[in-house]
N, C-alpha and C positions, 0 to 999 in steps of 0.2 A: 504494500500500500504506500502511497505517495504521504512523505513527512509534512503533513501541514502544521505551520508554525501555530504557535498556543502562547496566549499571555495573561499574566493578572495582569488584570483594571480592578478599580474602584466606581463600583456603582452606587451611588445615594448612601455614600457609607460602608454598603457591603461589599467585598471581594469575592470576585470570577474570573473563572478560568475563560478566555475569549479565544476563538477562531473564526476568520476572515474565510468566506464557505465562497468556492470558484463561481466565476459569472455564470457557468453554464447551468447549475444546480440552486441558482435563488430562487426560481421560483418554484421550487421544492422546500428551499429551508428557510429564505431572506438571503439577507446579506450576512447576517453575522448570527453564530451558535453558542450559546456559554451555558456554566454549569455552576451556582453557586459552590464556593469553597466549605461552607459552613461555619464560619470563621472570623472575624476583624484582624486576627492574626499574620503580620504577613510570611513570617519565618513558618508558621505555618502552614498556609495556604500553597507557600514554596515546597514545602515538604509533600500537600496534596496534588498538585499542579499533575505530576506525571498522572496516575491515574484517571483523571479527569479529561484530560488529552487525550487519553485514549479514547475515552468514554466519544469524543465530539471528532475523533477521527472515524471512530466505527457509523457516528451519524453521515459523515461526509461521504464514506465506502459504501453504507446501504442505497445513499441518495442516488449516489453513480449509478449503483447495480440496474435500480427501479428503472433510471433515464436511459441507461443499453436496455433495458428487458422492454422499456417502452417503442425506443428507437428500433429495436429489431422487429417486433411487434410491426410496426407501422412498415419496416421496408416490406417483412411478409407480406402484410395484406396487399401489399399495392402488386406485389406479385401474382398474387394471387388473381387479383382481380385484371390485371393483365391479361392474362392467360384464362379468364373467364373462367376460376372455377371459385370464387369469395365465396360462394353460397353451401360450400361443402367443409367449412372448416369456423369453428369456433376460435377465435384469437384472443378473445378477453380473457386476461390474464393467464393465458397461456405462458408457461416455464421454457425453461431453453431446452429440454428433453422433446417435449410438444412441438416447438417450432421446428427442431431436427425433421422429423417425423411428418410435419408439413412439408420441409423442405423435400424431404426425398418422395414424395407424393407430386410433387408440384413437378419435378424432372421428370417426370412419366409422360409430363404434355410433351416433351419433345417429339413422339413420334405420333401425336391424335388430337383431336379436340375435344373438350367437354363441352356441352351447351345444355344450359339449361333451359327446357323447354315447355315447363309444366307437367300437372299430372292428366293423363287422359281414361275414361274410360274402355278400354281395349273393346268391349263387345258393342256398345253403342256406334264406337268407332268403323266396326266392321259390317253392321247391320246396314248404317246409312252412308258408307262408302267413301268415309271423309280421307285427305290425305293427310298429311303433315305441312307445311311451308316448304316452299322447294328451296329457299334461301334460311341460312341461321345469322347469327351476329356471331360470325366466326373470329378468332385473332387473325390478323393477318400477318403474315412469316417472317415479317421483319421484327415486328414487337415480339413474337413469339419467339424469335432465334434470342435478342438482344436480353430477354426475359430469364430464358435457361440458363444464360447466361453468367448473371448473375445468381440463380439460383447455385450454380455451382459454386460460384465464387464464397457464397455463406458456406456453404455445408462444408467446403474446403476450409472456412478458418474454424467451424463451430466442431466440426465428427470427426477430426483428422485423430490417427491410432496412428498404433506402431507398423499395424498390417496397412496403413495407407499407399498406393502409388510413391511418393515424391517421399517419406519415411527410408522406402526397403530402394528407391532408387539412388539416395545420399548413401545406403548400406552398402550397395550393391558397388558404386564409382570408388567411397575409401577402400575396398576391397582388391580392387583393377590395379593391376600395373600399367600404369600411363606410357607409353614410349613418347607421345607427341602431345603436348598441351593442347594442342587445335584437337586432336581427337575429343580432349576431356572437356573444353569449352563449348564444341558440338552437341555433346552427350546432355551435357547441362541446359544446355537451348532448348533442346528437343523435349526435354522432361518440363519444365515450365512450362513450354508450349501447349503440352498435353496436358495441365493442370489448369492451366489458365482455360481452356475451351470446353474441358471434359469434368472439369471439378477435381478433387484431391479423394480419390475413388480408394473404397479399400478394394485390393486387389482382385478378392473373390467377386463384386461386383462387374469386374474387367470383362465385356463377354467378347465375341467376331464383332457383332452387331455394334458395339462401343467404337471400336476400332476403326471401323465402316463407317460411323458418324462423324469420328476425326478425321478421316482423310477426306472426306466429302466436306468437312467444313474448312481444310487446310485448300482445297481445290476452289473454293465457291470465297472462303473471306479473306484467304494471304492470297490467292490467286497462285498458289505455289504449284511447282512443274511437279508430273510423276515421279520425277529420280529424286526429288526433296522429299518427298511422301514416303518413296520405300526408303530412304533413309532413315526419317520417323518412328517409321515404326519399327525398324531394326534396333533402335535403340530401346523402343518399348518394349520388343520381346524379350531383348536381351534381360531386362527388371522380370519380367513375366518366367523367364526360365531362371532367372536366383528364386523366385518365388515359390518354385517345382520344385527346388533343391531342397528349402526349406521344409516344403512339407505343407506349406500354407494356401497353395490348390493345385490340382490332378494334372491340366492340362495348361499349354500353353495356347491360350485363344489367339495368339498373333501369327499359328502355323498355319499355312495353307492358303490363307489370303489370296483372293485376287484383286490386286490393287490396278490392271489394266488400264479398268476405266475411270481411274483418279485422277484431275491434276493434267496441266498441258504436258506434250510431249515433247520430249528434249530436241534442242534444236541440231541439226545434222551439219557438223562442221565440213566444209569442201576446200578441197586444194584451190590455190590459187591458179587461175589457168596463165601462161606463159605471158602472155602480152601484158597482165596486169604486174607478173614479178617484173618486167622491163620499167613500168611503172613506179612502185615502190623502189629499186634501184637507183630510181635516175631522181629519187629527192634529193631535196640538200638536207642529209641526216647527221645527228650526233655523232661520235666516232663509236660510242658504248652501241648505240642501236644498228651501227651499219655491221659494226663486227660480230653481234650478237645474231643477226639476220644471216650473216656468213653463214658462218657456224650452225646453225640449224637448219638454213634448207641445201647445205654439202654433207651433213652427217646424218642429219635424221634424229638428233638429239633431243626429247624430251626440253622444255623451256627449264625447268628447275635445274634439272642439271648443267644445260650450259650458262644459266645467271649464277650458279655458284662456284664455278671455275676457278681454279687459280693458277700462279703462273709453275708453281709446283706440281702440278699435273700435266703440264706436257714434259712426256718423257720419250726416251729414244730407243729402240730396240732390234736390232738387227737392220740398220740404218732406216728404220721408219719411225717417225713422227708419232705419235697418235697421245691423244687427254687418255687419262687411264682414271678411269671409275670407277675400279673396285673397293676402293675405301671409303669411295665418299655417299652422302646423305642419298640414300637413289631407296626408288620408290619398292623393287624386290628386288631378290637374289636373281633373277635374270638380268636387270637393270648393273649390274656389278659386272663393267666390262672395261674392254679396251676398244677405242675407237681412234681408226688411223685419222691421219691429217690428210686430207685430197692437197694434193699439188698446187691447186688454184688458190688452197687456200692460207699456203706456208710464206708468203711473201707480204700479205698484209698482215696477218698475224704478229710477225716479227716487226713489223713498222708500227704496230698497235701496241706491242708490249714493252717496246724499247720506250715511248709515252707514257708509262704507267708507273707512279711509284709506290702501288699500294701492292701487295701479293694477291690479290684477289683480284680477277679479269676485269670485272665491272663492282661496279659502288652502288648495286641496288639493296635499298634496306633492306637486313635480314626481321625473320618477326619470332614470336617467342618459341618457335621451332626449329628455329634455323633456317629457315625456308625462304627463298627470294623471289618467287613467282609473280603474286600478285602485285608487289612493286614495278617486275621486269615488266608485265602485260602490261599495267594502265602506261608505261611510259611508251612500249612501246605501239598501244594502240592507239596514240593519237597519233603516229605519223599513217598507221594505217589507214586507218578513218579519213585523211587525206586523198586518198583513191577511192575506198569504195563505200558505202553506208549500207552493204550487204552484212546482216547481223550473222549468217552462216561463215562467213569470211574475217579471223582471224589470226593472233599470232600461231595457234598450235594449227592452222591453215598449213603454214610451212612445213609441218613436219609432214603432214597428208601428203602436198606436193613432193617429199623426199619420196614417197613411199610409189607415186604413182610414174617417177623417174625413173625408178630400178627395175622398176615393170618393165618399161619401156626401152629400157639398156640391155633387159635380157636376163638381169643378176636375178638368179635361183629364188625364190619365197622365204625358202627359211633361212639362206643367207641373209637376205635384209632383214626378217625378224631379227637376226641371232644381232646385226648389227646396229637398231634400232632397241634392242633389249626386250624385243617381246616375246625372246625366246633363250632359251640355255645362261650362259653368263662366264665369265672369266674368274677365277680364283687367283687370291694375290698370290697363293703358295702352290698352286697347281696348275699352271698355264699349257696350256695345249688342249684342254677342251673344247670342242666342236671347232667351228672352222678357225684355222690358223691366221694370226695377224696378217700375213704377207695376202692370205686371198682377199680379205675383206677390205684391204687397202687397192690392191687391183680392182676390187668391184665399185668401190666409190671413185677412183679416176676414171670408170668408163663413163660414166655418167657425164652431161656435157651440162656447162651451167651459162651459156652465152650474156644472159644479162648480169652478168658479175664486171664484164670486161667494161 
């Protein structure tokens, strides 16, 4: 309980204990609460003082209580009446166990309407062939959505348990070995999100059909794409399967989903066709963004990894060139390779690095994963966005384009996977698996890149 200060005064002679009662609670108690000392005394009244204080803080704590049990009270009903069902629930002086219990009643309008429509004679009804009204005084879906809304939002501060959602999904994350903050920052989004739209569910309540309501509302109110959706809810299942471990329900309602029809669909990235990479070559670009663009549509490199390059990764190995990314931050163990230097591309290179006095290629911010992507994109999509205002046409564009080059040169499939890292992978202490540096350096000089010249 909050310390409200307490003093003796002198009233007409007699001594009281006084406290100064919050604006929001006068006109429950006045402005001011006191308690005779019983006394003229002041050494004694000093002696009774504490007691007394309590006595006028417990009035101050009842007062609050009343004004939440009234204030909650009153948001109920308007929910209620909202959602047209007032007429089915007694709220006068209803207790905070009662309102719960409204509350989880009142979430049932999410998927019907109640109307009230009088009582009828059923047989009279039948005899003389009457119908009903073809119209009711329905909610309509916007007050209704905005309604449950908040309906969850109470039951979420008022019924929360240990078996709650957002309880066993804090149990579930301190449990997790983290490798990347951005995973764990995600995870956290994703659980608020489902709390904030779905209420603070205990988990037993969790059915398909809950699941199906989130993604249907993640698609219709964030407007969010299908690949955010099954994100969502993979993080959801993942609480729903500590859930199963526990013991605390049978099944995981998040298996088997079909999330299809959720949510727009991801938008389909396209290589850049030739005449436009002549295009993007012939701006007047950064040196960070001209060398960066090198090096990605000659190798086929992943953006993260060539924004985190440095000048200690190009190494030399039976007179070839190549970045070697077996140790560094790469996305899997196939991603952990060596990638030769094409010919075309050893001459600015060396004029780019001899420019540079940091050990790392480029100065894009790393973020609390080490991770330099989305700095390297936004800078370098505004020179893109210069050519073309095609939303499928991007930086990871270039790498498409790498891929549909090696097509076209002839280079094997899973030679450019194995070179591109979508397949096999180099070991720092094992080198000779799958194809050898010397071929994969051949296969990136066949390739012709005329707008570089």
């Amino acid at each position: 309980m909050k310390e409200y200060k307490a003093t003796i005064r002198s009233v007409k002679g007699r001594l009281y204990v006084c406290m100064t009662v919050p604006e929001e609670l006068r006109h429950i108690l006045t402005g001011q609460i006191k308690r005779s000392t019983g006394t003229t005394d002041w050494d004694e009244a000093e002696r009774r003082l504490p007691e007394l204080a309590m006595q006028l803080r417990q009035m101050v704590s009842d007062a609050k209580s009343a004004l939440d049990s009234q204030s909650l009270r009153d948001e109920v009903r308007e929910l209620a009446i909202n959602l047209k069902r007032e007429k089915e629930f007694d709220l006068e002086g209803a207790g905070l166990e009662t309102l719960v219990q409204i509350l989880r009643q009142l979430l049932l309008s999410e998927n019907y309407d109640i109307t009230h429509i009088g009582k009828f004679n059923l047989k009279s009804l039948v005899q003389n062939q009457q119908r009903l009204p073809a119209k009711f005084n329905r909610t309509d879906k916007e007050t209704r959505a905005s309604s449950i809304k908040k309906v969850r939002r109470l039951l979420g501060e008022l019924d929360a348990s240990e078996n709650s959602f957002n309880a066993l999904a804090v149990s579930w994350a301190k449990n997790k070995d983290w490798s990347r903050l951005k995973g764990k920052k995600a995870f956290q989004a994703h659980v608020a999100t489902f709390v904030e739209l779905m209420g603070d569910l205990d988990v037993e309540q969790i059915t398909a059909v809950t699941l199906y309501n989130f993604a249907e509302l993640m698609a219709n109110e964030h407007g969010s794409a299908n690949a955010t959706i099954v994100n969502y809810i993979a993080s959801i299942s993942n609480v729903l399967n500590y859930s199963v471990r526990k013991g605390l329900v049978e099944n995981n309602p998040a298996k088997g989903l079909d999330l299809r029809p959720y949510g727009k669909k991801a938008l389909r990235r396209r290589p850049f066709p030739e005449t436009m990479l002549h295009k993007l070559f012939q701006l007047e670009l950064p040196d960070d963004i001209r060398m960066l663009w090198v090096i990605l549509i000659t190798t086929g490199m992943r953006l993260d990894e060539a924004a985190l390059l440095s000048q200690s990764d190009i190494k030399v190995e039976k007179g070839i060139r190549y970045f070697d990314l077996t140790e560094a931050l790469v996305k899997n163990a196939g991603s952990a390779r060596k990638v030769p230097i094409p010919d075309v591309v050893i001459e600015p290179l060396d004029k780019y690095v001899k420019c540079r006095t940091s050990l790392r290629l480029f100065d894009f911010p790393l973020n609390a994963d080490g991770k330099a992507q989305n700095a390297a994109s936004k800078k370098s999509m505004r020179f893109i966005r210069k050519v073309t205002l095609d939303r499928a046409l991007v930086t990871h564009s270039l790498r498409h384009s790498f891929k549909d080059m090696c097509r076209d040169a002839g280079v094997p499939e899973d030679l450019h996977d194995f070179i591109t890292g979508h397949s096999g992978g180099d070991s720092a202490s094992n080198y000779g698996e799958g194809h050898s540096l010397s071929t994969r350096y051949d296969a990136l000089n066949s390739i012709k890149h005329d707008y570089l010249g």
